[in-house]
C-alpha positions in Angstrom: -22.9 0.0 -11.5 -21.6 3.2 -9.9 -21.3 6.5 -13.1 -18.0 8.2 -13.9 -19.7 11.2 -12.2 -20.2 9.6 -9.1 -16.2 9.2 -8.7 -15.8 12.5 -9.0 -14.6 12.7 -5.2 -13.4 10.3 -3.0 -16.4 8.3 -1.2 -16.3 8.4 2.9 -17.9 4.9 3.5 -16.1 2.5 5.5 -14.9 -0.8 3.7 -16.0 -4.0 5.6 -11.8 -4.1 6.6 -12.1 -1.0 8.7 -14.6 -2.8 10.7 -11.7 -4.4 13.6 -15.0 -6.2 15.8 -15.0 -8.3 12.8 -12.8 -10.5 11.2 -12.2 -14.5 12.1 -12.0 -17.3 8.8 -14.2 -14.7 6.7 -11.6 -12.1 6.8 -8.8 -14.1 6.4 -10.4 -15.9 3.2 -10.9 -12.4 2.4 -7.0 -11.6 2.1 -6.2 -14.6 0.0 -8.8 -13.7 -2.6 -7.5 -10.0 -2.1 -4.3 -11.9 -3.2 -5.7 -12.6 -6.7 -7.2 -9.3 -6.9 -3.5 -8.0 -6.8 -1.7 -10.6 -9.1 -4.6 -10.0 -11.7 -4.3 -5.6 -11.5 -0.4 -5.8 -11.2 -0.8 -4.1 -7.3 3.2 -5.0 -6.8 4.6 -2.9 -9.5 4.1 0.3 -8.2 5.3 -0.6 -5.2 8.4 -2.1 -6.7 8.5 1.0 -8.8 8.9 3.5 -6.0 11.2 1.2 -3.6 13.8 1.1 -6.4 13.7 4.9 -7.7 14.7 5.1 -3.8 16.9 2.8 -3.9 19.0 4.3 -7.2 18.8 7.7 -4.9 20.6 6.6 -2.1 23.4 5.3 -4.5 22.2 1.9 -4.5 23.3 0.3 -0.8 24.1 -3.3 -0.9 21.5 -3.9 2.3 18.2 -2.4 2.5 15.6 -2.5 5.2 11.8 -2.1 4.0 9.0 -1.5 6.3 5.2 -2.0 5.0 2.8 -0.1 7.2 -1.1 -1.7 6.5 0.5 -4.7 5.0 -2.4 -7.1 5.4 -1.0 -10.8 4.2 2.1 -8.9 2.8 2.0 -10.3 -0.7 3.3 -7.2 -2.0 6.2 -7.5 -1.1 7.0 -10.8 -2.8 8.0 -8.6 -6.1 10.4 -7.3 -4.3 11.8 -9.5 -2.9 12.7 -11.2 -6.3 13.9 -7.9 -7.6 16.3 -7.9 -4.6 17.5 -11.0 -5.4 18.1 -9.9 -8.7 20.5 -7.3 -8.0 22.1 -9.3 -4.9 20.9 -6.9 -2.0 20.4 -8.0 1.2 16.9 -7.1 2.1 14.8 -7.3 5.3 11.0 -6.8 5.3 9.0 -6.1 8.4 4.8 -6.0 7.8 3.4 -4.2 10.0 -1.0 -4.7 10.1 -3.1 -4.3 13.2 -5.4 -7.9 13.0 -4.7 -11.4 14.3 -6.0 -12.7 10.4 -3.2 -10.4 8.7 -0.6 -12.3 11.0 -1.4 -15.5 10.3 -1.7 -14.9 6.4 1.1 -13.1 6.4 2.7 -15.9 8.7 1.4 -19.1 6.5 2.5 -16.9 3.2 6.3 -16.3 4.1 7.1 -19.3 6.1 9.7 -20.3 4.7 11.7 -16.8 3.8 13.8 -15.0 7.4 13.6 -12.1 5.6 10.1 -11.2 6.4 8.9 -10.4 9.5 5.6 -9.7 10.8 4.4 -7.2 13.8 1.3 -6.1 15.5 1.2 -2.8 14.9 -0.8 0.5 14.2 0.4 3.5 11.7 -0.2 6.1 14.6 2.8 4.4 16.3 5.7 4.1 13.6 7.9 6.3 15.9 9.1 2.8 17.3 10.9 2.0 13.7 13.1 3.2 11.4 13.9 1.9 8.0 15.4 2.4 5.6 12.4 2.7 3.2 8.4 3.4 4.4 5.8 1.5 2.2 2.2 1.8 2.1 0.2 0.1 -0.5 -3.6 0.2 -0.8 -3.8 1.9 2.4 -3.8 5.5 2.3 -7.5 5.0 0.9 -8.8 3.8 3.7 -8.3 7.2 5.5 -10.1 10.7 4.9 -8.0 13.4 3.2 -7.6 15.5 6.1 -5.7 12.6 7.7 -3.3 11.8 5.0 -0.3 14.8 5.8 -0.6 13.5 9.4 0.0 9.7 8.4 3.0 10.3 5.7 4.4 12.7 8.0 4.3 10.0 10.6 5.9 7.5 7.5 8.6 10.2 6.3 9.6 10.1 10.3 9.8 5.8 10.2 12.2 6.3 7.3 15.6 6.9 6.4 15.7 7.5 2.5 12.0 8.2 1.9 8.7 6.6 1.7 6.8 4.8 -1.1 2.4 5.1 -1.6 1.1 2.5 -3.8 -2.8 3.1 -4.2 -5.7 2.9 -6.7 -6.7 5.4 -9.6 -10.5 6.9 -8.8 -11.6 6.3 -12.5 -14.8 4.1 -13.5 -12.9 2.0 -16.3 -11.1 0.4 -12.6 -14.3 0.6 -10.9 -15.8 -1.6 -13.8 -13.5 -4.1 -13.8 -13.0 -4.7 -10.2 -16.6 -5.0 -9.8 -16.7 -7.6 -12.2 -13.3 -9.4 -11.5 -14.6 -9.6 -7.5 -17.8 -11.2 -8.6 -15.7 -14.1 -10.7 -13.1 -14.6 -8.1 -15.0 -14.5 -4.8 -18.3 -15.0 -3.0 -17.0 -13.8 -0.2 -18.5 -10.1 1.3 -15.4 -8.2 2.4 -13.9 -8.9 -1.3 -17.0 -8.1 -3.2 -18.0 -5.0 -1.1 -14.3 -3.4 -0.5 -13.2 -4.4 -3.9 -15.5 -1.5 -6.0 -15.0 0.6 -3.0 -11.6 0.9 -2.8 -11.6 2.3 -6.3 -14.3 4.9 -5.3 -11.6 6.0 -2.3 -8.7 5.9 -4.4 -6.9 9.3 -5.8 -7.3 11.3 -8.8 -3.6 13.4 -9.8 -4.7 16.8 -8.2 -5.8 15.1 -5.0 -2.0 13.6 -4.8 -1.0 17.1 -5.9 -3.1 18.7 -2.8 -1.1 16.3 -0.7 2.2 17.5 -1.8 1.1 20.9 -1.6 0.2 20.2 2.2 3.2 18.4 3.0 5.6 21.3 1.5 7.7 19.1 0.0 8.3 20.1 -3.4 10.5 17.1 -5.1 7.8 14.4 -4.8 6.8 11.6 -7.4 3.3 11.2 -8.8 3.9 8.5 -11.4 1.0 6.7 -13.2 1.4 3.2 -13.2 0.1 0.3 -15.1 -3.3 -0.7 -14.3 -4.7 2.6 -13.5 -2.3 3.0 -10.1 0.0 5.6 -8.6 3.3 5.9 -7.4 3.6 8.3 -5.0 7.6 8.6 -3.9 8.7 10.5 -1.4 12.2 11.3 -0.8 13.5 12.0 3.0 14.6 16.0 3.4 17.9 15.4 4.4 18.9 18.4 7.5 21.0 19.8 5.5 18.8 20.7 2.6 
């Protein structure tokens, strides 16, 4: 197993998912056992977390449009969706992942719900929506440091109240049980090689705190969420401000 001291900064290798020449059956088995990875670490509630500290800031609309940017099957979003239920808003969800597999998870998952639409489409070319919120969970790991101003930048644009980062705490006490949880849950290589990794790319506070420092925005949220995840919520500057 990978020491506490070797999480000290974010690891550079690629997970099996950044590979796009690969993918077919494999990869989509992948994103249903990536499914039970989230139920069992609670990967939703951050997300939920951030969408509705939005929500509460814009005075707490009645409609509400939500666009996930690296969705993958979209599953995420499924909290929400209850919790908009709950308080009777009328939500619409468009995923937005760049694979064929992603699509037809996503597809087979939320068959029977209009709200949730799916579309082909990269991060670098979110300047063809708006919503009213910008969500990214478990994605921003996937991309060096250096890239991260460019792609919330690119998010904050997307967006009309703000934008919500759900991602993974870099701590070995995650590291350990991922490792272990994939190799219960899953023969299957993308889950038990990206699983661990993901942790080892995750985010420590001062690496979020670099980010808002970068961005200039000063009224940013770094929340630590249950089990060892951050919310990272970032209100739109309105023009006037």
């Amino acid at each position: 197993m990978r020491s506490g001291h070797g999480l000290r900064h974010r690891s550079s290798k690629l997970e099996f998912m950044d590979d796009f020449t690969e993918g077919g059956e494999e990869l989509r088995e992948a994103l249903r056992h990536l499914r039970r990875l989230n139920a069992i670490f609670g990967a939703s509630g951050p997300a939920l977390y951030g969408v509705k500290r939005l929500w509460q800031s814009a005075g707490k609309p009645d409609k509400l449009t939500i666009l996930d940017v690296g969705s993958g099957s979209g599953d995420i979003n499924r909290r929400i969706l209850k919790w908009a239920d709950r308080q009777c808003i009328r939500v619409s969800v468009v995923l937005a992942d760049v694979t064929e597999e992603a699509r037809a998870e996503a597809e087979r998952l939320f068959r029977d719900d209009p709200r949730v639409l799916f579309v082909k489409q990269d991060w670098i070319r979110l300047r063809n929506f708006e919503a009213d919120i910008v969500t990214a969970s478990q994605f921003a790991h996937h991309f060096p440091t250096e890239q991260l101003p460019s792609m919330m930048e690119k998010m904050l644009d997307a967006s009309r109240i703000g934008v919500v980062l759900n991602d993974i705490h870099r701590h070995w006490l995650p590291w350990a049980a991922v490792w272990i949880a994939t190799r219960f849950i899953s023969r299957n290589r993308y889950i038990r090689h990206d699983g661990p990794l993901s942790v080892a790319k995750g985010f420590r506070n001062a690496d979020l705190r670099n980010l808002a420092g970068r961005l200039g925005i000063a009224n940013i949220i770094i929340s630590w969420r249950p089990l060892f995840r951050y919310a990272v919520v970032v209100p739109k500057q309105r023009e006037a401000e």
